[in-house]
Each structure stands twice: as structure tokens, then as C-alpha cells.
C-alpha positions in Angstrom: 0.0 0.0 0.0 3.0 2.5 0.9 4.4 1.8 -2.9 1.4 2.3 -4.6 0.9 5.7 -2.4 4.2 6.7 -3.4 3.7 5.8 -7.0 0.5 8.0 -6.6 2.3 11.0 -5.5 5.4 10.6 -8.3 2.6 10.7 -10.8 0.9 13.8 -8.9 4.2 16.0 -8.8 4.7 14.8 -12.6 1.6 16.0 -13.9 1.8 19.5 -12.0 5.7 19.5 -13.3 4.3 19.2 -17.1 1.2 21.6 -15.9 3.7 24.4 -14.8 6.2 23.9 -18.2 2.8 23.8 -20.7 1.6 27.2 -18.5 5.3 28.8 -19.3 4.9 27.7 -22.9 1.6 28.9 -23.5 2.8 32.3 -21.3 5.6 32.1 -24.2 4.0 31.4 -27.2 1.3 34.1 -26.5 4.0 36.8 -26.1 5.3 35.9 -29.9 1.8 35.8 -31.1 1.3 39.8 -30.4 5.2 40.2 -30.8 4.8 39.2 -34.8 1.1 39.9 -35.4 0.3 36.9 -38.0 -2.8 38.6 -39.0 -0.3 41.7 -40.1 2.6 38.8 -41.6 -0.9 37.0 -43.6 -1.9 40.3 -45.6 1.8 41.4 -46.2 2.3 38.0 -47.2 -0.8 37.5 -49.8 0.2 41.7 -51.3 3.8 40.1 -51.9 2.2 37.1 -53.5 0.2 39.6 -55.6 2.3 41.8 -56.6 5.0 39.0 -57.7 2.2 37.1 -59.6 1.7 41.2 -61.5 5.6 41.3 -62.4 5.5 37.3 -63.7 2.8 38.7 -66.3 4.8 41.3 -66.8 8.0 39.2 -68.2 6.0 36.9 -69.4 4.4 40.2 -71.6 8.6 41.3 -72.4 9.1 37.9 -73.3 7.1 37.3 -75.9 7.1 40.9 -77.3 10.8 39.7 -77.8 9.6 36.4 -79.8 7.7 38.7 -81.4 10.7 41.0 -82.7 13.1 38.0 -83.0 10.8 36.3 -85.6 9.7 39.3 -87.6 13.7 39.5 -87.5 14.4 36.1 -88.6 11.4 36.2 -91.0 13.1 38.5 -93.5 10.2 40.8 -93.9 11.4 44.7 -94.2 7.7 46.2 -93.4 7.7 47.4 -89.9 5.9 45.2 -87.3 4.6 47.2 -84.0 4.8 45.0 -80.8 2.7 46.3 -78.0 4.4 45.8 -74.4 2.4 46.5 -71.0 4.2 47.5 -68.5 2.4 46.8 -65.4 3.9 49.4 -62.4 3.0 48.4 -58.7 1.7 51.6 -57.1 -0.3 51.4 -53.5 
């Protein structure tokens, strides 16, 4: 009876031993929640991701306005082509 009672109270200063290191962890991770604001790091996040997926169209446009000149080039043909380019400027 004296082992299991001691068994008993191992098991109790265990669990309040994890309970007092999960308390300092949640104290912990709270603090670096409001330090780096993920609501603030989400919308700065998706206005990169838009602006990047703006300047992909835009090389994508420079890129094939140069296919465009190369093969009027390579075609031979002396009548003047006129290769329309957007340029797509990130302004907030």
C-alpha cells in the first residue's frame, strides 16, 4: 500500500511539473503571437504574392514581345511590325 501511495504521488508532482512547463509555454507562445502579429505577416504575405504574380505577367508580356521582334527579324520581312508591351507598375 505505501508503494502504490508513493507511485500515486510521483505521478501527482509529474503531472503538476508538465502543468507548470505547458503554463510557461503557452505564457511564451502568446507573447510571440502579439510580438509578430500573424494577422499583419498574412496580408503582407498575400500583397507580396500579388504583386510577384503582376511582375510574372509582366516578363511573361517582355518575353514574348521579344519572340515577337526575334521572328519578324528572322522572317526576313522589311515592313515594320509594331509589338505592343504592357508594363504593369506596382503603385499602392
Amino acid at each position: 500500500m505505501v508503494f502504490y501511495a508513493f507511485n500515486f504521488f510521483q505521478a501527482l508532482v509529474a503531472h503538476s511539473s508538465v502543468a507548470n512547463g505547458m503554463k510557461g509555454a503557452s505564457k511564451a507562445m502568446s507573447a510571440m503571437n502579439k510580438e509578430m502579429a500573424p494577422t499583419k505577416q498574412m496580408k503582407v504575405m498575400e500583397e507580396f504574392q500579388k504583386q510577384s504574380t503582376q511582375m510574372d505577367m509582366t516578363v511573361t508580356d517582355q518575353k514574348r514581345a521579344t519572340l515577337l521582334e526575334e521572328k519578324s527579324a528572322s522572317s526576313g520581312t522589311t515592313s515594320a511590325h509594331r509589338v505592343n508591351v504592357s508594363f504593369r507598375f506596382l503603385y499602392n
